[in-house]
OpenMM code with the backbone's topology and positions (N, CA, C; nanometers):
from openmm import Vec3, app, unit

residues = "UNK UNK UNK UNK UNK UNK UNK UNK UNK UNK UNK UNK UNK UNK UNK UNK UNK UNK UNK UNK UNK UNK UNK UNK UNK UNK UNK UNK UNK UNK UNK UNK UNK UNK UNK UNK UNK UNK UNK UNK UNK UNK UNK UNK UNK UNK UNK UNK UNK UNK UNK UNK UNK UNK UNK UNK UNK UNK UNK UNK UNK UNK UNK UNK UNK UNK UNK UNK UNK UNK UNK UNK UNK UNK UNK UNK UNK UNK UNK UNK UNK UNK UNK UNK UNK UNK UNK UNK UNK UNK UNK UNK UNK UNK UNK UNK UNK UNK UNK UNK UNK UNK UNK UNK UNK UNK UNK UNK UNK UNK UNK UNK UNK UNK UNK UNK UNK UNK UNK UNK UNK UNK UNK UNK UNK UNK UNK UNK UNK UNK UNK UNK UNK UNK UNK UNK UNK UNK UNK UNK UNK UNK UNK UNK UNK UNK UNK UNK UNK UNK UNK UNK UNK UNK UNK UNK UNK UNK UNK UNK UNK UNK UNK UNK UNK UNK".split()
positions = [
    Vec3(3.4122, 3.1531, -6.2265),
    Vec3(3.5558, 3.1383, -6.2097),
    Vec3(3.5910, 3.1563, -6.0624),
    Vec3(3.6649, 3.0874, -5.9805),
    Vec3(3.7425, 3.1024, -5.8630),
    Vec3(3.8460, 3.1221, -5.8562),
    Vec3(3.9368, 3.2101, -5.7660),
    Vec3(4.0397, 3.2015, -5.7939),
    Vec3(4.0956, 3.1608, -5.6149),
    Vec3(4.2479, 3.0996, -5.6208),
    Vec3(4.2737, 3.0536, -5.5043),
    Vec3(4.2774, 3.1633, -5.3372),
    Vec3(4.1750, 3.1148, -5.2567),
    Vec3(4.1148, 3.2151, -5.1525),
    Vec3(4.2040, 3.1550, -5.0162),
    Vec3(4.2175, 3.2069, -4.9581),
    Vec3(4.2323, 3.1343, -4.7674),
    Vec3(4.1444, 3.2559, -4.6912),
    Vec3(4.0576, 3.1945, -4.6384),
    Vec3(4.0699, 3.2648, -4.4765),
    Vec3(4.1727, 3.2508, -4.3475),
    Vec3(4.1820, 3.3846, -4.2381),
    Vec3(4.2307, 3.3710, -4.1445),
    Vec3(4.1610, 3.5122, -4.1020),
    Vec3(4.1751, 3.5080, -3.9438),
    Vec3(4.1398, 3.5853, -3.8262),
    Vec3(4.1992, 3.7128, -3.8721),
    Vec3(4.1311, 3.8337, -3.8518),
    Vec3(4.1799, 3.9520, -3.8962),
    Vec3(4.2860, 4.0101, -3.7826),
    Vec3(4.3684, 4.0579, -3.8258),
    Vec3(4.4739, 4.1468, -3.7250),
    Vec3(4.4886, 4.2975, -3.7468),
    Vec3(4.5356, 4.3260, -3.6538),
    Vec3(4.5443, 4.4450, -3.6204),
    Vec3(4.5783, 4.6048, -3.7677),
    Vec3(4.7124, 4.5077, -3.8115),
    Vec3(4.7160, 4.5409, -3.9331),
    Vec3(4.6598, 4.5773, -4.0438),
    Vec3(4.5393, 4.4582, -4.0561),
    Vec3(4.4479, 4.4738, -4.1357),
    Vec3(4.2976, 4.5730, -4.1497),
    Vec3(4.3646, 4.6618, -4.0420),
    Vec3(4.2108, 4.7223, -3.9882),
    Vec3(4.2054, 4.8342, -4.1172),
    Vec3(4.3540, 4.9235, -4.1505),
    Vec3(4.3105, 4.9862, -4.2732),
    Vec3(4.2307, 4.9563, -4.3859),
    Vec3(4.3058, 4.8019, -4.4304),
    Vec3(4.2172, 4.7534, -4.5615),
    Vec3(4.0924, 4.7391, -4.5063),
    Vec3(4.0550, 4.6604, -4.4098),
    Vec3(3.8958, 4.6396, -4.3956),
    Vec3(3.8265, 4.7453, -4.4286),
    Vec3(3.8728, 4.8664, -4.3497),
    Vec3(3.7956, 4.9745, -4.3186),
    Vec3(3.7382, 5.0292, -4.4802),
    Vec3(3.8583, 5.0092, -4.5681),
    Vec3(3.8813, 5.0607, -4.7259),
    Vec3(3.7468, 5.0030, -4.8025),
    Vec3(3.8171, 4.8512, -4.7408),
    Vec3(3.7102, 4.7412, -4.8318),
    Vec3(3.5706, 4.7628, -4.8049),
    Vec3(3.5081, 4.7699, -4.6589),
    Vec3(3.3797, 4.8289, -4.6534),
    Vec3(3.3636, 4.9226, -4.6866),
    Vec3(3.4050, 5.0575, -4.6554),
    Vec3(3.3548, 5.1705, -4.7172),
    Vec3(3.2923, 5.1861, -4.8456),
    Vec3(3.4040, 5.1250, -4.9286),
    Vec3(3.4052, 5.0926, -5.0944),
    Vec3(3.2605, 4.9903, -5.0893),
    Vec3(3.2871, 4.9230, -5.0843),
    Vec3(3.1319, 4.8483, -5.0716),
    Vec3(3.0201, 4.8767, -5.0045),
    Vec3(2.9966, 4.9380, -4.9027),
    Vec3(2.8772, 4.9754, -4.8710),
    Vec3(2.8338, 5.0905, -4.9499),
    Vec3(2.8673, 5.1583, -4.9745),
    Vec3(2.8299, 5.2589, -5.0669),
    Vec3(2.7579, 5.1793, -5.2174),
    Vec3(2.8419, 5.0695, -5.2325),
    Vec3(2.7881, 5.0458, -5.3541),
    Vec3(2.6377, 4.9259, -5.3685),
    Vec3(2.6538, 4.8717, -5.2457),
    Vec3(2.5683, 4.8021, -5.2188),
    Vec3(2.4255, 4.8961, -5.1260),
    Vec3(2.4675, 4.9949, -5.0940),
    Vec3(2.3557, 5.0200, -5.0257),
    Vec3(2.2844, 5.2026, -4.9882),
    Vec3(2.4034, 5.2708, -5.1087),
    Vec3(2.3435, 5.3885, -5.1806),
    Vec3(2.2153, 5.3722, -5.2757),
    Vec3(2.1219, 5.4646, -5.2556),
    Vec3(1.9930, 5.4899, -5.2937),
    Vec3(1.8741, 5.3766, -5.2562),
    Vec3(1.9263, 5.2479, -5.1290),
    Vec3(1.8547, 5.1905, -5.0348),
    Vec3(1.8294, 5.2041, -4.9130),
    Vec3(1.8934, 5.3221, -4.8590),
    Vec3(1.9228, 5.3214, -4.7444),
    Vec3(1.8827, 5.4763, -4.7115),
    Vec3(1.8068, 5.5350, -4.5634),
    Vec3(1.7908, 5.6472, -4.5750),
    Vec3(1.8896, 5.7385, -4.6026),
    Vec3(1.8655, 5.8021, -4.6299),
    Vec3(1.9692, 5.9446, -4.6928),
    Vec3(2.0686, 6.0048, -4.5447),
    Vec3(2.0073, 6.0149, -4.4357),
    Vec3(2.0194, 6.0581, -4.3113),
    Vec3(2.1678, 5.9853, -4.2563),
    Vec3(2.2037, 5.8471, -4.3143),
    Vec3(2.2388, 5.7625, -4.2451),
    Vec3(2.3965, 5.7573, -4.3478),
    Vec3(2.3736, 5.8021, -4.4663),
    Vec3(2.5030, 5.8306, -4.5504),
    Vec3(2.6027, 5.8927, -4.4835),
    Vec3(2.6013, 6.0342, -4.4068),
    Vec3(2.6618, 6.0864, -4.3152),
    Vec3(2.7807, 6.0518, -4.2577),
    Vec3(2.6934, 5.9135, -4.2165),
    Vec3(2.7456, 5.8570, -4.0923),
    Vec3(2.8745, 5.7237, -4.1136),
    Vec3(2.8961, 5.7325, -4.2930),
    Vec3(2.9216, 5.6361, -4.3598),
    Vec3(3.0311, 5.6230, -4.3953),
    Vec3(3.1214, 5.7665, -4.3572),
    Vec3(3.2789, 5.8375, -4.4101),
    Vec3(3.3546, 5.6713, -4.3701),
    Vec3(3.4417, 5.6973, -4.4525),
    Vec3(3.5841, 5.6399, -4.4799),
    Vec3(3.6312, 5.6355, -4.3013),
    Vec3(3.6402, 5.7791, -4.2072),
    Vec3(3.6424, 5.7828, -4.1086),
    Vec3(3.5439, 5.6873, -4.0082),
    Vec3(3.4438, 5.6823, -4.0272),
    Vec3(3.3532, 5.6027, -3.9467),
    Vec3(3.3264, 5.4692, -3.9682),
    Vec3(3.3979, 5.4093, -4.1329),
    Vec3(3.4084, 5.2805, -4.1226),
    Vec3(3.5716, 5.2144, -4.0165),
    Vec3(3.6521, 5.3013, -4.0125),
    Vec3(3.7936, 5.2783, -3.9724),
    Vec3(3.7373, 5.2800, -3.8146),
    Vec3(3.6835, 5.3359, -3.7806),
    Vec3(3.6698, 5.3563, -3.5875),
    Vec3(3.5851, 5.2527, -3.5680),
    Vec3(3.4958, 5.1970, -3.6592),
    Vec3(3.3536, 5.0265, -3.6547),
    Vec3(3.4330, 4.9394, -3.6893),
    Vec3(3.5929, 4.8801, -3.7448),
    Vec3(3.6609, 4.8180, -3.7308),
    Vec3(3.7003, 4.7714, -3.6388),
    Vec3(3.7596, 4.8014, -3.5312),
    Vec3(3.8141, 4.7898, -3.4549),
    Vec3(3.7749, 4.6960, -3.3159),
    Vec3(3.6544, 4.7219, -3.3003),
    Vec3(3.5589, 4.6317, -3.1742),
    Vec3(3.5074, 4.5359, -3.2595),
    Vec3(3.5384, 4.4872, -3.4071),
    Vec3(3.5219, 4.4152, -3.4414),
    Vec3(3.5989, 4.2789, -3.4791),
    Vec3(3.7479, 4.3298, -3.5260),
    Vec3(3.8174, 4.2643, -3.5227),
    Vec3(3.8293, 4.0779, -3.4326),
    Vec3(3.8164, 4.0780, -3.2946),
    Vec3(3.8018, 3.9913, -3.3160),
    Vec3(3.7201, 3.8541, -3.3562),
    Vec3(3.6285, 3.9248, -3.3699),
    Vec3(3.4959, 3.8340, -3.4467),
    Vec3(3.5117, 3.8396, -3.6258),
    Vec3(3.6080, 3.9117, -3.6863),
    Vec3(3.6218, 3.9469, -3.8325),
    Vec3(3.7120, 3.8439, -3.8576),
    Vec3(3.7124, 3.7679, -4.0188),
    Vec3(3.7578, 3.6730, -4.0565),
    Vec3(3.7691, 3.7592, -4.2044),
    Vec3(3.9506, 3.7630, -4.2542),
    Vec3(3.9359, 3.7716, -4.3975),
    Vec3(3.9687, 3.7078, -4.4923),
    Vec3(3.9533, 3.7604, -4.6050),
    Vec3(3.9956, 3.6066, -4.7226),
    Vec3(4.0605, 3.7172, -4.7865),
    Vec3(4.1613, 3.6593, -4.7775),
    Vec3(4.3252, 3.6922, -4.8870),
    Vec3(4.3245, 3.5846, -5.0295),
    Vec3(4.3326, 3.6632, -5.1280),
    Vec3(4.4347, 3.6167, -5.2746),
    Vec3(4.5294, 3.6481, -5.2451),
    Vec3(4.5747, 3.6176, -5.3796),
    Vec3(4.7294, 3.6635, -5.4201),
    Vec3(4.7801, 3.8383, -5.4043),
    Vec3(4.6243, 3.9259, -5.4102),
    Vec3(4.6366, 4.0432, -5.4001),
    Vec3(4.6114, 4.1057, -5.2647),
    Vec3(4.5825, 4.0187, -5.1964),
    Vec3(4.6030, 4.0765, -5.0458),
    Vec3(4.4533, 4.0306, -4.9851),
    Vec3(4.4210, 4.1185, -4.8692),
    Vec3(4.3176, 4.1123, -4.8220),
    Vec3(4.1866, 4.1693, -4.9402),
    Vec3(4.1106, 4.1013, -4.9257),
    Vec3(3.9834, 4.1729, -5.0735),
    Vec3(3.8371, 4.1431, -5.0022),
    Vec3(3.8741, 4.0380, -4.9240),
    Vec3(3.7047, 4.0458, -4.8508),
    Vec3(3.7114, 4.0285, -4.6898),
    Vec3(3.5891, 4.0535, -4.6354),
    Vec3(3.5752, 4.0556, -4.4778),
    Vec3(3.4520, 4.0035, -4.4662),
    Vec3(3.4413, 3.8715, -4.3729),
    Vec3(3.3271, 3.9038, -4.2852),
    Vec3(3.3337, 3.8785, -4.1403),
    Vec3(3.2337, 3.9519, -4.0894),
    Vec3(3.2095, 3.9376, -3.9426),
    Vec3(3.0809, 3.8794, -3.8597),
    Vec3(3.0924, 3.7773, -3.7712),
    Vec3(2.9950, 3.6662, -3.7681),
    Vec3(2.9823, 3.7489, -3.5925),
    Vec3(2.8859, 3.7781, -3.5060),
    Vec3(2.8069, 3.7731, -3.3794),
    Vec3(2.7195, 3.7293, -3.3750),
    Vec3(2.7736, 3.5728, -3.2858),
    Vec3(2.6679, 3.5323, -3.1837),
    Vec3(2.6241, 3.4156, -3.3674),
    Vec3(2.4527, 3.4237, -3.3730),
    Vec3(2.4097, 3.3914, -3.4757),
    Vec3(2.3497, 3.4539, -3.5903),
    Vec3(2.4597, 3.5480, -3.5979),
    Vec3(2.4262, 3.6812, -3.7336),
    Vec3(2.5731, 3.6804, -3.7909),
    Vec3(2.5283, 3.7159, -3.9252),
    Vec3(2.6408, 3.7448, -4.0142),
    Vec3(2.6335, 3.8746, -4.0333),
    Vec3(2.7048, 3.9738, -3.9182),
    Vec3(2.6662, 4.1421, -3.9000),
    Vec3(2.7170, 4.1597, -4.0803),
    Vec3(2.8237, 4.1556, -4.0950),
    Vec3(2.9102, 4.1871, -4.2032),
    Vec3(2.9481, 4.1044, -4.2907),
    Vec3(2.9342, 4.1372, -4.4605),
    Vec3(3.0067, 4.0499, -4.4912),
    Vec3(3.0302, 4.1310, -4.6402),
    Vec3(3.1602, 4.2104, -4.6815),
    Vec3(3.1924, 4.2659, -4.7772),
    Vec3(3.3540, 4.2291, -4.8500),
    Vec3(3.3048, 4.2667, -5.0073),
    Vec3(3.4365, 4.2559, -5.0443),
    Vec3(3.4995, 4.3548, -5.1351),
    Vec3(3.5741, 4.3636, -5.1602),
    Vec3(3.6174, 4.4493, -5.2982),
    Vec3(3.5588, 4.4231, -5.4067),
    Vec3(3.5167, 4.5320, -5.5481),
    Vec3(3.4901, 4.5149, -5.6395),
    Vec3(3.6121, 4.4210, -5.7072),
    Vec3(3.6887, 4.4279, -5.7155),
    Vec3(3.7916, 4.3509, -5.7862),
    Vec3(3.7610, 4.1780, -5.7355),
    Vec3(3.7289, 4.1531, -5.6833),
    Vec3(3.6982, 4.0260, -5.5956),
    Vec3(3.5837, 3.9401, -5.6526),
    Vec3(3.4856, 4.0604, -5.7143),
    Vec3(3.3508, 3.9537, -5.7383),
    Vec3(3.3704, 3.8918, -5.8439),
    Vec3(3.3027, 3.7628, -5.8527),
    Vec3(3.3330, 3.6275, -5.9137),
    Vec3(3.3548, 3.5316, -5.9414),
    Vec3(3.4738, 3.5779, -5.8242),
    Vec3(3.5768, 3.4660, -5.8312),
    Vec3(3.5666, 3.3998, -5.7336),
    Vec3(3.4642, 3.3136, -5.6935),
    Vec3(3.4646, 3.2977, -5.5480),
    Vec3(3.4610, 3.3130, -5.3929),
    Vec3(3.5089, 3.4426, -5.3993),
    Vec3(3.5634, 3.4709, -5.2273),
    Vec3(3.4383, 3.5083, -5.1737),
    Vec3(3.3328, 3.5732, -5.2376),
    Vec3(3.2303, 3.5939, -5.1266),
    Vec3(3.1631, 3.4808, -5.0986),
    Vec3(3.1577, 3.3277, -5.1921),
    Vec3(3.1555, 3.1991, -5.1636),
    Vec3(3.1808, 3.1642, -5.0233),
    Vec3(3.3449, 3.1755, -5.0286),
    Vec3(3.3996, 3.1387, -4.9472),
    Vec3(3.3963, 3.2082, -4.7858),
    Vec3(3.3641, 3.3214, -4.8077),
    Vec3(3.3825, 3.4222, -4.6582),
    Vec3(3.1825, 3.3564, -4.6392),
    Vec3(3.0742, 3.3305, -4.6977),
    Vec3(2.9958, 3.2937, -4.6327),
    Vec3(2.9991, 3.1915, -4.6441),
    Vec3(3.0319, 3.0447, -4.6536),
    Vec3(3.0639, 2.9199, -4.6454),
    Vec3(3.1356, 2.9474, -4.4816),
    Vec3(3.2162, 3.0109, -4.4862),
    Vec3(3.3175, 3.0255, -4.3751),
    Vec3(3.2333, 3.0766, -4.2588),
    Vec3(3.1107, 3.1759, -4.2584),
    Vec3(3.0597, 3.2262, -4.1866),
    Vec3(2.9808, 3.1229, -4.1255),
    Vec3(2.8751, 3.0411, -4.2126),
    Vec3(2.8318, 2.9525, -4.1629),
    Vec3(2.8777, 2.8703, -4.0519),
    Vec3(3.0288, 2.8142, -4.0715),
    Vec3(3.0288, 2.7117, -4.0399),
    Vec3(3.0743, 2.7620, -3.8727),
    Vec3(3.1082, 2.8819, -3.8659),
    Vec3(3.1562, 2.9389, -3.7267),
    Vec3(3.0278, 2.9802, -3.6684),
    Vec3(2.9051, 2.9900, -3.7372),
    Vec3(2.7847, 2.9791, -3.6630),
    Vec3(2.7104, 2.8159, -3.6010),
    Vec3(2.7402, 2.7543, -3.7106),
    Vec3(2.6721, 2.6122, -3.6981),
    Vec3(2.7537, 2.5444, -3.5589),
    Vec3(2.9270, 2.5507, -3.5549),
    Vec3(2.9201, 2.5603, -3.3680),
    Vec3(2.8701, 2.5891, -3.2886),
    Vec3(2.7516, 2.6712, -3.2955),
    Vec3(2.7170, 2.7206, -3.1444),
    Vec3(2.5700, 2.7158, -3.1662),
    Vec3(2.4856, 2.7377, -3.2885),
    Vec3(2.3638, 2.7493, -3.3406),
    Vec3(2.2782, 2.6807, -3.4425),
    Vec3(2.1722, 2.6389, -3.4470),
    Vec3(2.1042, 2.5611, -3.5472),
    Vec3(2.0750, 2.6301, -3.6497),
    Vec3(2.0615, 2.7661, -3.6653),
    Vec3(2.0286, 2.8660, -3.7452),
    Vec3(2.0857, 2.9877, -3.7439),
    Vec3(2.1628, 3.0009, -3.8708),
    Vec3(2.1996, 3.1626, -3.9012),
    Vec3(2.0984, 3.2456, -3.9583),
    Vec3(2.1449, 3.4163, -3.9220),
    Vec3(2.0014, 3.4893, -3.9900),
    Vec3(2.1369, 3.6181, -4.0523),
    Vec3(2.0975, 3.6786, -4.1267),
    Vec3(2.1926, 3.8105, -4.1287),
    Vec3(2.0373, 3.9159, -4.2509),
    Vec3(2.1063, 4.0900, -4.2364),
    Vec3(1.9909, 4.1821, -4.2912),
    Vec3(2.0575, 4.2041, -4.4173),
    Vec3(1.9775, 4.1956, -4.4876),
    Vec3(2.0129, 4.2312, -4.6227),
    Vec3(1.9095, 4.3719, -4.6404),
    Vec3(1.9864, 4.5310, -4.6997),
    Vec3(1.8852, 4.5772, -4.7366),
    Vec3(1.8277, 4.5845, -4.8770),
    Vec3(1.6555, 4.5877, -4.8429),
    Vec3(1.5236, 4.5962, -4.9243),
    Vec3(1.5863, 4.5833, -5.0741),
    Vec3(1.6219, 4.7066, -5.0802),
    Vec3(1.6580, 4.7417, -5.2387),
    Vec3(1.7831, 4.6605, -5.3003),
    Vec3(1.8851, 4.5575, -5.2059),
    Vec3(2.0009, 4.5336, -5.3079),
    Vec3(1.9283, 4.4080, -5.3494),
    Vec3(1.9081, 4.3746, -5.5074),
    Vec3(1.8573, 4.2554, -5.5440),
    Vec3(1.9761, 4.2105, -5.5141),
    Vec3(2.1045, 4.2488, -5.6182),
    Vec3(2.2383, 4.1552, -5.5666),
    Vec3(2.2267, 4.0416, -5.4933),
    Vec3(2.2660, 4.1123, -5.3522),
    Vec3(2.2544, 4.0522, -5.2367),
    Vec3(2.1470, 3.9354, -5.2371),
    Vec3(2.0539, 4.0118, -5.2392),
    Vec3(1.9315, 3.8882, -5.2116),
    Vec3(1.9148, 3.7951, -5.3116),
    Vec3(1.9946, 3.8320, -5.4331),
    Vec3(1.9616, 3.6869, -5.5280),
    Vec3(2.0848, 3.5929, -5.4881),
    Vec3(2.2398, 3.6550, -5.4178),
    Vec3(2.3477, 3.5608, -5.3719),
    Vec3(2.3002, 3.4897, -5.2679),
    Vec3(2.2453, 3.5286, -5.1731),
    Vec3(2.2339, 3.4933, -5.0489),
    Vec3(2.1193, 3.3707, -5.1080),
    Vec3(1.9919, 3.3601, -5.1726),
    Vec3(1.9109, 3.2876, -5.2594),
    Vec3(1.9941, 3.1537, -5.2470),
    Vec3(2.0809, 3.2008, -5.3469),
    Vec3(2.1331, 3.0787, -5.4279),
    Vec3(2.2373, 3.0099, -5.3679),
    Vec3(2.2497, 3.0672, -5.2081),
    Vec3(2.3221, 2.9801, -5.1547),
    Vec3(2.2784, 2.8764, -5.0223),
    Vec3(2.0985, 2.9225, -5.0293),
    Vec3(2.0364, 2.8381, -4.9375),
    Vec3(1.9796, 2.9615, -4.8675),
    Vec3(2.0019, 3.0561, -4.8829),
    Vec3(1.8978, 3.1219, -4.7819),
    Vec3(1.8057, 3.1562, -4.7718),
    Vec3(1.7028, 3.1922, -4.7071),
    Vec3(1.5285, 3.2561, -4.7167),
    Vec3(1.4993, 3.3433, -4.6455),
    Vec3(1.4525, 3.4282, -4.7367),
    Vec3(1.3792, 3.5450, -4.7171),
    Vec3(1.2628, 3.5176, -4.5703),
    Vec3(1.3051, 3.5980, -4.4420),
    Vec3(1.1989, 3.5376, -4.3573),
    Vec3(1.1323, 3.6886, -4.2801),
    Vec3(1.1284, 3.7757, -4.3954),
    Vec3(1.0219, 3.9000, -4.3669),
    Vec3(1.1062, 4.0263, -4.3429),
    Vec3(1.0433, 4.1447, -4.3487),
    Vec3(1.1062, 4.2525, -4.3743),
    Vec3(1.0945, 4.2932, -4.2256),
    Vec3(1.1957, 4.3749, -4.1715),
    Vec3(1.1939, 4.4611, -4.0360),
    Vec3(1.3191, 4.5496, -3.9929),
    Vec3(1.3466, 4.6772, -3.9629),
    Vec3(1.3955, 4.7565, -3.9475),
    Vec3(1.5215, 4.7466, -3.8266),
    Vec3(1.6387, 4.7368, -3.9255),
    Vec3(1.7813, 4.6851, -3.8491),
    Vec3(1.8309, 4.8344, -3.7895),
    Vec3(1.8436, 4.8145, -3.6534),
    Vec3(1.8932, 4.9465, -3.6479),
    Vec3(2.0859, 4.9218, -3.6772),
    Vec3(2.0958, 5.0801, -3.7360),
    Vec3(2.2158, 5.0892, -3.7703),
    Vec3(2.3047, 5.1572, -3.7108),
    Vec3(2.4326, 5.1428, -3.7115),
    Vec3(2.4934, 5.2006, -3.5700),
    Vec3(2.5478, 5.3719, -3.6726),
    Vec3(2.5486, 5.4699, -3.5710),
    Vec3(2.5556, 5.6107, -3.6068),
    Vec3(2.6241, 5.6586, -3.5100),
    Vec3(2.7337, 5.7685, -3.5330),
    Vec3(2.7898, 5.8465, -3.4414),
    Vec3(2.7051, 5.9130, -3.3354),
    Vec3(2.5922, 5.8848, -3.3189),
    Vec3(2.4790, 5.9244, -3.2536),
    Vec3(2.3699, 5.8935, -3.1705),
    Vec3(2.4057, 5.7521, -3.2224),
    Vec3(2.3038, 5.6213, -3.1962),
    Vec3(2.2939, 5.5360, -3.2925),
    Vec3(2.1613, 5.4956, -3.3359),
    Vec3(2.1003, 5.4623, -3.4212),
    Vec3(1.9919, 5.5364, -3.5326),
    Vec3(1.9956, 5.4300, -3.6495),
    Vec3(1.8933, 5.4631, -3.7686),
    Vec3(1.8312, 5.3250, -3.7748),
    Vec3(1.6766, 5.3365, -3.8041),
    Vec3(1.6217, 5.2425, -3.8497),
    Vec3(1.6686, 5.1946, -4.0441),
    Vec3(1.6587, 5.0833, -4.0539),
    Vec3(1.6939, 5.0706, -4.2152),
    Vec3(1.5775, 4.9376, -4.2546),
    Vec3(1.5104, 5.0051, -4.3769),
    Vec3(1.4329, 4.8719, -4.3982),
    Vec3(1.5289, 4.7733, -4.4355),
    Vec3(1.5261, 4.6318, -4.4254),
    Vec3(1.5865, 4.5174, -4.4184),
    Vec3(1.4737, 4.4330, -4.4679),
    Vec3(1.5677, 4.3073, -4.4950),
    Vec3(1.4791, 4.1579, -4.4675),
    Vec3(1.5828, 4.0580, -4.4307),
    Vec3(1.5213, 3.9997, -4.3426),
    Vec3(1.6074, 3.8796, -4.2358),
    Vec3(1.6061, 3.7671, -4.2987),
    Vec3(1.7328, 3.7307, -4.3657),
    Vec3(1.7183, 3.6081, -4.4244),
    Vec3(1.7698, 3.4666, -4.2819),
    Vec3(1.7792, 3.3810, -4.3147),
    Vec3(1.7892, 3.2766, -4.2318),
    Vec3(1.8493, 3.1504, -4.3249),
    Vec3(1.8896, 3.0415, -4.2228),
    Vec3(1.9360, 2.9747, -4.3457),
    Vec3(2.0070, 2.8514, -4.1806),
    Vec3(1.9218, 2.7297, -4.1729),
    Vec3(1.9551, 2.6301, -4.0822),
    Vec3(2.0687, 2.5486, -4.1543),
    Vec3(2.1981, 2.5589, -4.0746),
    Vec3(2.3596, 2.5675, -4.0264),
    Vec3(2.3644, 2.4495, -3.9651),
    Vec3(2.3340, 2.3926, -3.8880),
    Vec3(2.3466, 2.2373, -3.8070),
    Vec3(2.3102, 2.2635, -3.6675),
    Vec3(2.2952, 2.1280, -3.6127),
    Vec3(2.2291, 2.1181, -3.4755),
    Vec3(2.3144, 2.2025, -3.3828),
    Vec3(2.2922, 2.3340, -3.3908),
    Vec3(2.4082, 2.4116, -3.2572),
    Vec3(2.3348, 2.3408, -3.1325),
    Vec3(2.4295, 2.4052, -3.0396),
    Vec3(2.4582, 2.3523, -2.8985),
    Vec3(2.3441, 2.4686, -2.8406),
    Vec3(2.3083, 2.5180, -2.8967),
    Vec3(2.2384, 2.6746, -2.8184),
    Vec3(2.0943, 2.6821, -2.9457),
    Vec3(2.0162, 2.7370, -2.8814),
    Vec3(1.8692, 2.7510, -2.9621),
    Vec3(1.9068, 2.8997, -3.0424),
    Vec3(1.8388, 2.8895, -3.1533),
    Vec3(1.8634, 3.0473, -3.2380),
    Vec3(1.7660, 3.1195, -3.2006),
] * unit.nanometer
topology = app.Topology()
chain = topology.addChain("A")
for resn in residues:
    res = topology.addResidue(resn, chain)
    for name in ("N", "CA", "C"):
        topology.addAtom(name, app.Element.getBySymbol(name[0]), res)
């Protein structure tokens, strides 16, 4: 089932919900995959302050119920790409990576983004929408501190003749 989606450029405004919408989702996508060390670092607070230098690279998709998904495209990576539980199904995470693509395929022949190890989820969506599994390797993750290593696997997925080599 789909239900009717738009994207547009995230604003300023929107930095609460994002912050909401990831929190809520990373936890659910990536509790008991992810080192334990790195949960910490994961507060409600620390998704709201990783908003912000993101914004203008973040694109969200609004229903009728508001903002429900986010993603965020650098360079030729899809850093981010989450939505609300209320959201899955119906399309929109379709649409926010359809959308991601195509703001990569301007500039690049190939998108890659990390999925971690343990979410089959993920890795069976990303599957079935053309992507491949192209080996496991350790994404570092950003921490009030630095970084954490996280096992990953780099999927990939050739976008159109960009103007720039991937």
């Amino acid at each position: 089932m789909t239900t009717p989606v738009s994207m547009r450029p995230a604003r300023p405004e929107d930095a609460a919900t994002i912050a909401d919408v990831w929190h809520r989702a990373w936890g659910d996508a990536h509790i008991g995959y992810v080192p334990e060390a790195l949960h910490e670092h994961r507060r409600l607070a620390d998704f709201q302050q990783r908003v912000a230098p993101r914004l203008s690279k973040t694109t969200v998709a609004e229903t009728l119920d508001g903002v429900v998904g986010f993603v965020v495209v650098r360079e030729d990576e899809v850093e981010q790409i989450f939505l609300a539980a209320s959201a899955r199904g119906l399309g929109v995470a379709d649409a926010l990576l359809q959308h991601a693509e195509g703001v990569i395929a301007e500039r690049f022949a190939v998108a890659w983004l990390a999925v971690v190890e343990g979410n089959a989820r993920a890795r069976r969506f990303y599957e079935k929408h053309g992507w491949r599994d192209r080996g496991g390797f350790d994404y570092p993750a950003e921490t009030r501190d630095g970084t954490l290593s996280v096992p990953c696997r780099r999927y990939e997925k050739p976008v159109a003749r960009g103007r720039q080599g991937a």
